[in-house]
C-alpha positions in Angstrom: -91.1 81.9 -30.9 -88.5 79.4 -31.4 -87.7 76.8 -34.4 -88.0 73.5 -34.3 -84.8 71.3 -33.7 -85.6 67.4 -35.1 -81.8 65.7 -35.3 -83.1 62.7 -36.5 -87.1 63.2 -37.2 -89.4 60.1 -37.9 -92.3 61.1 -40.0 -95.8 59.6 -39.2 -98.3 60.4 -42.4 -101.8 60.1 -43.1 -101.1 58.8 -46.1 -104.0 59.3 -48.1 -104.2 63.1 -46.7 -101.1 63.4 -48.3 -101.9 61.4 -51.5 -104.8 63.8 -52.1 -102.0 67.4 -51.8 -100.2 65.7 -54.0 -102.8 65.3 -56.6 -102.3 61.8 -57.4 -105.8 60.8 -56.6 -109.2 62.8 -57.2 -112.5 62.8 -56.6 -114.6 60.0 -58.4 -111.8 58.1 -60.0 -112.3 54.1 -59.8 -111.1 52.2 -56.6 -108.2 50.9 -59.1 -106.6 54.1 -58.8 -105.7 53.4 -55.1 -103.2 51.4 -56.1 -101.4 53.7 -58.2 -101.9 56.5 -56.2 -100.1 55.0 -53.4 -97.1 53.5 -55.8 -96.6 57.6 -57.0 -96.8 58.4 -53.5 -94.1 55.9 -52.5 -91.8 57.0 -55.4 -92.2 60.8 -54.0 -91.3 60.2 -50.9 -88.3 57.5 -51.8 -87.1 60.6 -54.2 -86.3 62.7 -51.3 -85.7 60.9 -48.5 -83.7 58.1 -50.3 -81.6 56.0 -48.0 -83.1 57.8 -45.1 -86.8 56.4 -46.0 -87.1 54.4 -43.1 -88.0 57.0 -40.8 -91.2 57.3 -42.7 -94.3 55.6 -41.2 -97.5 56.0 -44.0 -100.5 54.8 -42.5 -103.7 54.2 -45.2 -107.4 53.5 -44.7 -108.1 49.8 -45.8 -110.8 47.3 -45.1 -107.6 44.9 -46.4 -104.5 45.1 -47.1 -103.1 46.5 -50.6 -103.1 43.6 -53.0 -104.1 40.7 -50.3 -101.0 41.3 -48.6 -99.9 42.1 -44.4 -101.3 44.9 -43.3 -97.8 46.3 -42.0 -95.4 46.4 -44.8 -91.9 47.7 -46.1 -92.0 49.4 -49.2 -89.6 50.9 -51.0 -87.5 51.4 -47.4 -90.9 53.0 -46.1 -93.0 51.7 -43.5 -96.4 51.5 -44.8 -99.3 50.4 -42.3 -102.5 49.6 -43.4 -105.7 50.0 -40.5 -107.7 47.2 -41.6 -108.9 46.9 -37.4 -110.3 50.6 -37.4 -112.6 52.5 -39.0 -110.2 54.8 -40.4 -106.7 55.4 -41.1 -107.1 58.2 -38.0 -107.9 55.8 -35.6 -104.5 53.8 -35.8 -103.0 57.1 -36.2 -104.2 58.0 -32.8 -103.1 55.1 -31.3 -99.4 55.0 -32.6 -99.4 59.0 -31.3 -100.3 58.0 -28.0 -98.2 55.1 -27.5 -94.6 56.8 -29.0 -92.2 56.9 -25.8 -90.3 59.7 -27.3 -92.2 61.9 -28.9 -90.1 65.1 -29.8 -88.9 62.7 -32.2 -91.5 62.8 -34.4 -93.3 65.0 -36.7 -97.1 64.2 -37.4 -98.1 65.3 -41.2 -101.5 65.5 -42.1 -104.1 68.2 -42.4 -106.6 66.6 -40.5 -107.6 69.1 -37.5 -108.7 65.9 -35.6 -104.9 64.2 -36.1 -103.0 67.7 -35.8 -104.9 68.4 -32.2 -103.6 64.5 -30.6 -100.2 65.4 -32.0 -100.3 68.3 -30.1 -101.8 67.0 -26.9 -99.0 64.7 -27.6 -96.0 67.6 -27.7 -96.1 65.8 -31.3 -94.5 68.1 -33.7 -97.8 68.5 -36.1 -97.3 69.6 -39.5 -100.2 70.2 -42.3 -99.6 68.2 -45.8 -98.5 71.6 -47.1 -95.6 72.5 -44.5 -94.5 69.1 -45.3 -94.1 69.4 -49.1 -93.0 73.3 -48.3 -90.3 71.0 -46.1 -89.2 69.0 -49.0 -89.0 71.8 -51.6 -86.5 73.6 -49.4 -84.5 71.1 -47.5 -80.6 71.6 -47.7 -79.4 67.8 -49.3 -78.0 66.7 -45.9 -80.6 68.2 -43.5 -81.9 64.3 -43.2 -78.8 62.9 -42.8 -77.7 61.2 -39.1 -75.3 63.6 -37.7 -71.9 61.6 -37.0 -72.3 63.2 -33.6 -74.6 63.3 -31.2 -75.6 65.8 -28.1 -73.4 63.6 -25.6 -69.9 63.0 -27.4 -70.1 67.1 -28.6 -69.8 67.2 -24.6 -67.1 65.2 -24.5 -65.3 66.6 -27.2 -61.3 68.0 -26.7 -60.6 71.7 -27.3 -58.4 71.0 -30.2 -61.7 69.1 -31.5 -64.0 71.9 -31.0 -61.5 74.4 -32.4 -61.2 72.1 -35.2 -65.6 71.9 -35.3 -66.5 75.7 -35.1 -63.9 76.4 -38.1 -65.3 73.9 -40.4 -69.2 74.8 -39.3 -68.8 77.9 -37.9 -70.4 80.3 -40.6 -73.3 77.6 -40.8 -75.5 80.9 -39.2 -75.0 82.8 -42.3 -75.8 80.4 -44.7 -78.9 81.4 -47.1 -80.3 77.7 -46.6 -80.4 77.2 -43.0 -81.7 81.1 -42.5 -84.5 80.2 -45.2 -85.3 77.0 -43.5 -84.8 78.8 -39.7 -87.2 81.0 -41.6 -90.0 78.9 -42.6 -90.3 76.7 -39.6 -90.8 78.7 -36.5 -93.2 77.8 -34.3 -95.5 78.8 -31.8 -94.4 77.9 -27.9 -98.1 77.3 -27.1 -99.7 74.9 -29.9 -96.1 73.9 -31.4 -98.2 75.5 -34.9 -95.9 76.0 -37.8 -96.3 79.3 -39.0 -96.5 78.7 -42.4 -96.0 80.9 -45.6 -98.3 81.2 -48.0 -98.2 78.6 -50.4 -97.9 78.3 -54.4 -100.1 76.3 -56.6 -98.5 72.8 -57.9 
């Protein structure tokens, strides 16, 4: 077993696999709904991810774009594609998982088994539309924030630096938040699965 480490994750979400867990659309409603469905979805996710919304790539199902507009888009800081050149929303889906040069960058949300399963071939983190919004509900404010280091200057780092490092982050191990989140998201070595906890009704 070991736990996820994503410094900086990009998300890439089915969108409407999403929109759907959330509740904002159901079955039957007119096509009109579409719209609004989406805008909820994109305040959602502007909510929580706020200035760091640009690592969020939603991908819908469209036979056009959303309002006669392009069919790749910036909204609200997100990045919002829509597959009017495939059949579904999958299908794009498929092909931006297959062409990302670094993908233990990226986490994959959807509960699609066909999407989770390229992910995976992929070594694409895969969570279902529940981890995510599990994710969200539990997130310490600053997990999404850039870290003002990265991997190479820790190793250049002087011992006065270090010292002065481990005493300001040092009892980070024993704090409730990062043991709840070190908790949740453990996953399986094989399949990269997140083991996820049984969740409650919204």
């Amino acid at each position: 077993m070991k736990t996820s480490t994503h410094a900086n994750p990009r998300f890439l979400i089915d969108g409407y696999n999403l929109v759907h867990a959330l509740g904002f659309l159901h079955p039957r409603q007119p096509a009109s709904a579409l719209h609004e469905a989406r805008l909820k979805l994109f305040d959602f996710l502007k909510g929580h991810f706020k200035d760091e919304a640009h690592r969020l790539t939603v991908v819908f199902d469209a036979h056009r774009p959303a309002r006669g507009g392009n069919p790749d888009q910036w909204v609200r800081g997100i990045h919002v594609l829509y597959a009017v050149r495939h059949q579904v929303a999958d299908d794009l889906l498929e092909i931006l998982l297959a062409s990302e040069s670094q993908p233990s960058t990226v986490i994959m949300v959807s509960s699609d088994s066909r999407l989770l399963k390229a992910a995976r071939r992929k070594k694409v983190l895969a969570w279902t539309c529940d981890a995510f919004l599990d994710f969200l509900d539990r997130k310490p404010e600053n997990l999404l924030k850039k870290p003002e280091k990265n991997a190479q200057d820790r190793a250049s780092l002087s011992p006065e630096e270090t010292e002065h490092w481990l005493r300001e982050f040092g009892d980070l191990d024993n704090d409730p938040e990062m043991k709840k989140l070190g908790d949740l998201y453990r996953f399986d070595d094989a399949s990269a699965r997140p083991i996820e906890k049984k969740r409650k009704k919204r």
